[in-house]
Phi, psi and omega in degrees: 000132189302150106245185210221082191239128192291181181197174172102288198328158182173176139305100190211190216249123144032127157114319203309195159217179161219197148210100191261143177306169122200138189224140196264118170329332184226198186271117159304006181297301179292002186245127187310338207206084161249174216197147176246136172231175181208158174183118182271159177325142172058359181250191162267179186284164212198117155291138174238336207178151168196165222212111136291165198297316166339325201096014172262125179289159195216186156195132174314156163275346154273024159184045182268135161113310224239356182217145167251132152261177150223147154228142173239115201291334179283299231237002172071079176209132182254171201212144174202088170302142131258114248211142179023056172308137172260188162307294160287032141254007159324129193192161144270125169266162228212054186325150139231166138224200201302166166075300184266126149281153156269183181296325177105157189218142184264154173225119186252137156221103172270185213239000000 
């Protein structure tokens, strides 16, 4: 059974950047499509970003310009660079791929 367990999170400042992880337990080649979600305090769960396997990127439109995915298929790790964090990208972020969540890494942006 795949799991997905993220890493990165963390504390910063407005501005800042972070990078979070994720690494997969078994081989990611089959799976077509990973992704990144977030769900902030009181809210739903929010698609931010996804990955095929080719490597074609997908984004919210609220972080688009500011956040890169990556993968890399030798080390099973999928990657979600962030850039000029705002206040509101506070989350838990959250990997998949089809079928799996990972545990989630909280990302704190104070202001």
């Amino acid at each position: 059974q795949v799991q997905l367990v993220e890493s990165g999170g963390g504390l910063v400042q407005a501005g800042g950047s972070l990078r979070l992880s994720c690494a997969a337990s078994g081989s990611i080649f089959r799976f077509s499509v990973m992704g990144w979600h977030r769900q902030a305090p009181g809210k739903q769960r929010e698609f931010v970003a996804s990955i095929t396997a080719s490597g074609s990127a997908n984004y919210v439109d609220s972080v688009k310009g500011r956040f890169t995915i990556s993968r890399d298929n030798a080390k099973n790790t999928v990657y979600l660079q962030m850039d000029n964090l705002k206040p509101e990208d506070t989350a838990v972020y959250y990997c998949s791929s089809p079928g799996v969540w990972g545990q989630g890494t909280q990302v704190t942006v104070s202001s």
